[in-house]
Structure formats: structure tokens, C-alpha cells
Wavefront OBJ file of the C-alpha trace (Angstrom):
o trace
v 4.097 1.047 10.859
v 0.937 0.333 12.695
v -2.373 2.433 11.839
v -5.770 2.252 13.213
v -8.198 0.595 11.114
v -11.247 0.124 13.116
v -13.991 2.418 14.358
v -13.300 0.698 17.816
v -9.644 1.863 18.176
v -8.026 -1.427 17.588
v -4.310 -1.087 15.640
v -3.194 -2.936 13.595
v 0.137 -3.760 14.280
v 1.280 -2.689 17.879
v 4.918 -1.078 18.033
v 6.233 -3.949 20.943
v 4.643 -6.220 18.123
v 7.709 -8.981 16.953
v 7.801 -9.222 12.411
v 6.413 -12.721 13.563
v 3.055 -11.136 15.524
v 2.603 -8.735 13.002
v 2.775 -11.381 9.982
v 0.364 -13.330 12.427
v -2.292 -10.514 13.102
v -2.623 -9.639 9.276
v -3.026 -13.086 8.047
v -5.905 -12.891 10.829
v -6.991 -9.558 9.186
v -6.929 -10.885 5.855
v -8.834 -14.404 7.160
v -11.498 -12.321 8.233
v -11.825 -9.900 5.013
v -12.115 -13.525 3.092
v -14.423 -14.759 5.481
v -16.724 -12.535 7.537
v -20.151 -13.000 6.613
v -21.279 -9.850 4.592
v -24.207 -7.850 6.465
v -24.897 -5.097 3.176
v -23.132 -3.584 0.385
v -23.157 0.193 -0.355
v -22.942 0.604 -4.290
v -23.567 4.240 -4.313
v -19.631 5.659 -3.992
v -18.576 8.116 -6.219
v -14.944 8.221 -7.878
v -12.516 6.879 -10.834
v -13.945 3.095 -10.122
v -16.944 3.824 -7.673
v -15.966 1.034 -5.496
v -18.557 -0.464 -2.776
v -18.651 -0.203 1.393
v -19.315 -3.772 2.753
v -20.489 -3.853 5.442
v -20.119 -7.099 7.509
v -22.161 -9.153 10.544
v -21.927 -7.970 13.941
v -19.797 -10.446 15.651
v -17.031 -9.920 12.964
v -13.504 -8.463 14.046
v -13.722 -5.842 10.840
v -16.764 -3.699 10.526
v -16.258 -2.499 7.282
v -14.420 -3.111 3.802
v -13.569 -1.404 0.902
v -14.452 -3.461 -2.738
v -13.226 -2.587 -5.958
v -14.213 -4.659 -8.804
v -12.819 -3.490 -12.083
v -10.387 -5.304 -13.851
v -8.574 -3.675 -17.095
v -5.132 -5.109 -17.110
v -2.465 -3.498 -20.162
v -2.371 -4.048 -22.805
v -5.999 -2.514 -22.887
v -5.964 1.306 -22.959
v -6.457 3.194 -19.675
v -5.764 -0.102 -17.699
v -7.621 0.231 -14.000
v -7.465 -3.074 -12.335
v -8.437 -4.201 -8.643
v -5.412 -6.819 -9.556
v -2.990 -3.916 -8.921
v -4.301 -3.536 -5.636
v -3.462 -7.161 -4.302
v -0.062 -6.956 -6.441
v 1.064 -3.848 -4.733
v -0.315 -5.211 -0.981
v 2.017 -8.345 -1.915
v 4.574 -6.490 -2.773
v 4.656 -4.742 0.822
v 4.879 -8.269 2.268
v 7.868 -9.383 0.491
v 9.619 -6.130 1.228
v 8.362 -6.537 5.273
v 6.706 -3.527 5.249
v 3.063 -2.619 6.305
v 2.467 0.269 3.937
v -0.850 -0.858 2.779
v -4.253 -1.743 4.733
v -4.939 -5.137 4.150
v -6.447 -7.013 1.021
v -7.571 -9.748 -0.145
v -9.523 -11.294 -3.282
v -12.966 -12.028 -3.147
v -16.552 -12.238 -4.745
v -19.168 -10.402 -3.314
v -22.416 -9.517 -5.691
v -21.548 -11.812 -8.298
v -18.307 -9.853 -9.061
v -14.718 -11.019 -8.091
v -12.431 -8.120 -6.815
v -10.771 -6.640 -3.919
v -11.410 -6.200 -0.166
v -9.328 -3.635 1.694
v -10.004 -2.714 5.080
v -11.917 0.620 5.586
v -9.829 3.408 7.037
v -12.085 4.485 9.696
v -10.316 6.422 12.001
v -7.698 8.362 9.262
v -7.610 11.427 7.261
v -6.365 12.273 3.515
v -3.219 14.054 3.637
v -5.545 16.657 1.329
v -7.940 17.227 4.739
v -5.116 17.435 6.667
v -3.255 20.008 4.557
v -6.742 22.104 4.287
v -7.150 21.664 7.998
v -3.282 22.981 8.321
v -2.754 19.961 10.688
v 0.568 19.407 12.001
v 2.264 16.299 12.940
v 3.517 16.303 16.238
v 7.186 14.882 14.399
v 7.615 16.715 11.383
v 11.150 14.578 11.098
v 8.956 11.064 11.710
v 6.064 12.310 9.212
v 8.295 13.384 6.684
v 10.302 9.804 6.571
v 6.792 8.349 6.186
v 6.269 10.117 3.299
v 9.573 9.622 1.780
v 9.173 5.976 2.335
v 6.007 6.073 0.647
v 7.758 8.193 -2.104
v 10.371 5.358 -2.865
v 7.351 2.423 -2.399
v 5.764 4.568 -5.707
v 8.759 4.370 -7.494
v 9.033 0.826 -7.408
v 5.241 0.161 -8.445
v 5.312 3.050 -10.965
v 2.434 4.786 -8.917
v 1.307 8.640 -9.206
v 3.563 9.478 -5.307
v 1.891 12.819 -5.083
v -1.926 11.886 -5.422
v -2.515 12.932 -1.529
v -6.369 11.743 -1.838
v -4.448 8.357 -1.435
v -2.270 9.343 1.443
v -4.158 7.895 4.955
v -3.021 9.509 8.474
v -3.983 8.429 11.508
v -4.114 11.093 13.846
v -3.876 9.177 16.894
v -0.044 8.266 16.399
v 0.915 10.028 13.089
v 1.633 6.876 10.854
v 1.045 6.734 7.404
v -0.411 4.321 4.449
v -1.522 4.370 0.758
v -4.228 2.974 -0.593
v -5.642 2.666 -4.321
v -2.681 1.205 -6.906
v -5.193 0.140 -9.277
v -3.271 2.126 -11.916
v 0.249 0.916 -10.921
v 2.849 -1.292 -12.233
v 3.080 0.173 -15.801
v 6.292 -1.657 -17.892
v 8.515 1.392 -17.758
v 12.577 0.312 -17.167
v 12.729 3.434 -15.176
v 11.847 5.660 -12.080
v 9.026 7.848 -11.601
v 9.726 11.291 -13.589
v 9.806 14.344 -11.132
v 9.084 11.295 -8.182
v 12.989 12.433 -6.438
v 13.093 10.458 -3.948
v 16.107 11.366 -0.822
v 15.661 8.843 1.868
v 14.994 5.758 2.902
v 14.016 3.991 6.151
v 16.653 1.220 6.681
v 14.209 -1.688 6.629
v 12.649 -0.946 3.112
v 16.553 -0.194 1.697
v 17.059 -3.874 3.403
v 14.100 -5.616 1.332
v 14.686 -4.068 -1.777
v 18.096 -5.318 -1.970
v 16.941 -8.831 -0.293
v 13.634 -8.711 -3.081
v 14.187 -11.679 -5.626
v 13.125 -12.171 -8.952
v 11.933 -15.783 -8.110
v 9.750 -14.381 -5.187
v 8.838 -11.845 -7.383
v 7.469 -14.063 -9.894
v 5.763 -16.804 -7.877
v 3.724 -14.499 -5.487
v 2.955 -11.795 -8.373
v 2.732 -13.843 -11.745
v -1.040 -14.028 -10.978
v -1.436 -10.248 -10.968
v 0.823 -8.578 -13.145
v 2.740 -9.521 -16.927
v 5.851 -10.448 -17.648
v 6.647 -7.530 -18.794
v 5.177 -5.961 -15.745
v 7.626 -7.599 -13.805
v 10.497 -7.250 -15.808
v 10.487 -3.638 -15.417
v 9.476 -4.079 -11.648
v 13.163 -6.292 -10.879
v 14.541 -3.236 -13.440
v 12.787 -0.202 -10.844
v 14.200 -2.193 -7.899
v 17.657 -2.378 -9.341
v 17.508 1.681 -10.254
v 16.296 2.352 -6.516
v 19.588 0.436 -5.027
v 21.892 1.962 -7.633
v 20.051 5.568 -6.318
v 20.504 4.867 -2.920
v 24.195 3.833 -3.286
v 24.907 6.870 -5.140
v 23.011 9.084 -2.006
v 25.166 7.241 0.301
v 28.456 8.028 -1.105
v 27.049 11.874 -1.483
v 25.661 12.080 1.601
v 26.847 9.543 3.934
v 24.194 6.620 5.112
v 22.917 8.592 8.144
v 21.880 11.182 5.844
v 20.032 8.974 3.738
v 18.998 6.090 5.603
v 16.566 6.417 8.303
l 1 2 3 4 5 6 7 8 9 10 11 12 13 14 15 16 17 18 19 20 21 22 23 24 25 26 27 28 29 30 31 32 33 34 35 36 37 38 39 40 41 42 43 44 45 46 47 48 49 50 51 52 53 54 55 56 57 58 59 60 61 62 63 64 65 66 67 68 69 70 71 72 73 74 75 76 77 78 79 80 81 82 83 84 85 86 87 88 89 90 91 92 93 94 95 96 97 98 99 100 101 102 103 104 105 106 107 108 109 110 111 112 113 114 115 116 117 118 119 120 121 122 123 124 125 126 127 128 129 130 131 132 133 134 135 136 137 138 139 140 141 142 143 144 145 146 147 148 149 150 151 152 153 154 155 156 157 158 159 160 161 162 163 164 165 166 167 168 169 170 171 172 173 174 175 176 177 178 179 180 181 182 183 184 185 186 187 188 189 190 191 192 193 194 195 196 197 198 199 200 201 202 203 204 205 206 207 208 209 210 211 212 213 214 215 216 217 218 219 220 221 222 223 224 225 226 227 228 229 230 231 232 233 234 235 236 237 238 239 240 241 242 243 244 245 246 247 248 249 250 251 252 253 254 255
């Protein structure tokens, strides 16, 4: 699921891309986020964490980043934490999907946090619902968003905020951004999150998703008892899907 990222109409991940070029061309994305030399920061965004625009040197492959910096993991009340960015963005990896732009850890301004690649060329699903936009593929578009649908389910995210929901235009594909929220310890799927469908691949990496991966690439980001209920979500997904299949028959359910 490629998506254009930059101003200067570059994707992301091409669709004759191999897994192996893609993996390559995101490390190099996520190189660049940790390294580029930063240019200017913008520290006048609005919103729930009023996150800065970095903006980096010329000569750099990105132009622009996204940096969030607050960090209230559970147990304190009303946890917000740039932590459940990276965590969900890792998780997307070890499932082999590319749901989520690019991020990385870093300190810019004295402050350690998040950079994500700045969706420059996208639109909210919101905008494109107020602009009555419609995709080209209503079949293709809709799969995106059930995909994303299921991908909420297992990080315990809010799947209908559509100010997170990116599009680009150019091709139709979809990603989410902000899980800053995410990963709460509930043994159990989103409530009134029904989820239907399932693209093939993501049904393949939840069932191939380990607990020892699990805990090696997210123990720096999320609890124990963040993860236990994670491995518990993925299990409830599988058993869901299973049940669909049966109902429905795989075509039906597996896209």
C-alpha cells in the first residue's frame, strides 16, 4: 500500500516494488527522518498534543516531518504518548504491512519524541467526505478501510476518528496516522469497531505475529500488560475471522 509522501510526487512504496525493496526504501525513509539535518521547527500547531512541522535542509530526500513530543504512558490518567506512535508503526512491520507513514525516535529542541513523515500530498477522509469525493474503486477503498478497521482493533485505537484517515488522491490508497492514545490493556475488541473483512496479507501476519517478536521489538514502548492484551486482541481477531469464514466462505471475507 504505497502513498505519496512528498511535495515532489515521490511514493513511497511502488506497486512492482518486491517486500524486500519496500523493507529497503523505508529503512532509507526512516535513516533520513533520524538523520537529515533540521532547517526550522514550527511550534505553533494547534490540536490534542500541538505537535511541531520540521522542517529539514535542502539537499534532504524528506522535506518535512511531523514531531510529537508528549509522553504519558498508563498507568497515568488520560495517557497520550508519542511512544504509541512508534509501537503502532512497529507493529505494521511485523505484520508486513505499510499502514503507517514512517517514524522514528528522535530529539529535536531539547525534547525526545517522534518523527513521522508529513503527508503532503493527502487529504482527511473528513475533507474528502465534505468535498463528496469519490474513489474511483469504491470495492478497493472500502477494503482499505476495513483493513484499517481490523489494524484498530488490534491496537485498541478509536477506527472511526476520520481526521486520522490520510488519502492520497493520486492512486486512492490509504494510511492512519496519530495512535498516541492506543494500546489500552483491554482482553477484548473494539466495542461497536465490527469489523467484516480482511485483506489476505494482514489475516497472514496476524496469525504468523509471535509473542516473542512481540515482546522484543515492543517491550520498549508499551507494558506488560499492554502486551498481554495485545497477543489476547490478536487471538480474538483470528478466532473472528475463522468464524466469518465458515459463515461466509473465505472469498467473502478475505480480500
Amino acid at each position: 500500500m504505497g502513498l505519496l509522501f512528498f511535495a515532489f510526487g515521490s511514493s513511497l512504496f511502488a506497486r512492482s516494488q518486491t517486500p524486500v525493496e519496500q523493507a529497503d526504501e523505508r529503512a532509507a525513509l526512516e535513516a533520513s527522518l533520524r538523520e537529515c539535518p533540521v532547517a526550522s521547527f514550527d511550534k505553533s500547531q494547534s490540536g490534542r498534543t500541538s505537535p511541531w512541522i520540521i522542517t529539514f535542509a535542502k539537499d534532504c530526500a524528506i522535506q518535512r516531518a511531523l514531531f510529537r513530543y508528549v509522553d504519558r504512558q498508563r498507568p497515568q490518567q488520560m495517557p497520550d504518548s508519542y511512544k504509541y506512535d512508534i509501537a503502532a508503526y512497529e507493529l505494521t512491520k511485523l505484520l508486513g504491512m505499510e499502514l503507517i507513514p514512517p517514524v522514528v525516535e528522535r530529539e529535536i529542541g531539547g525534547r525526545q519524541g517522534t518523527l513521522q513523515v508529513f503527508l503532503e500530498n493527502c487529504i482527511r477522509e473528513r475533507d474528502r467526505k465534505r468535498k463528496k469525493l469519490e474513489p474511483p474503486d469504491a470495492k478497493a477503498f472500502g477494503n482499505a478501510l476495513e483493513e484499517l478497521k481490523v489494524f484498530a482493533n488490534l491496537a485498541y485505537d478509536d477506527c472511526y476518528n476520520i481526521d486520522d484517515i490520510y488519502i492520497d488522491l493520486a492512486d486512492w490508497r490509504v494510511c492512519r496516522v496519530d495512535f498516541s492514545q492506543a494500546f489500552a490493556p483491554m482482553p477484548e475488541l473494539l466495542p461497536g469497531c465490527e469489523i467484516a473483512a480482511c485483506s489476505k496479507k494482514l489475516y497472514k501476519g496476524l496469525i504468523g505475529l509471535a509473542e516473542k517478536e512481540v515482546r522484543e521489538t515492543l517491550g520498549r514502548y508499551l507494558s506488560n500488560e499492554e502486551m498481554r492484551a495485545l497477543l489476547i486482541r490478536r487471538d480474538l481477531l483470528i478466532r473472528k475471522f475463522k468464524i466469518l469464514i465458515a459463515e461466509k466462505g473465505e472469498e467473502n471475507v478475505l480480500f
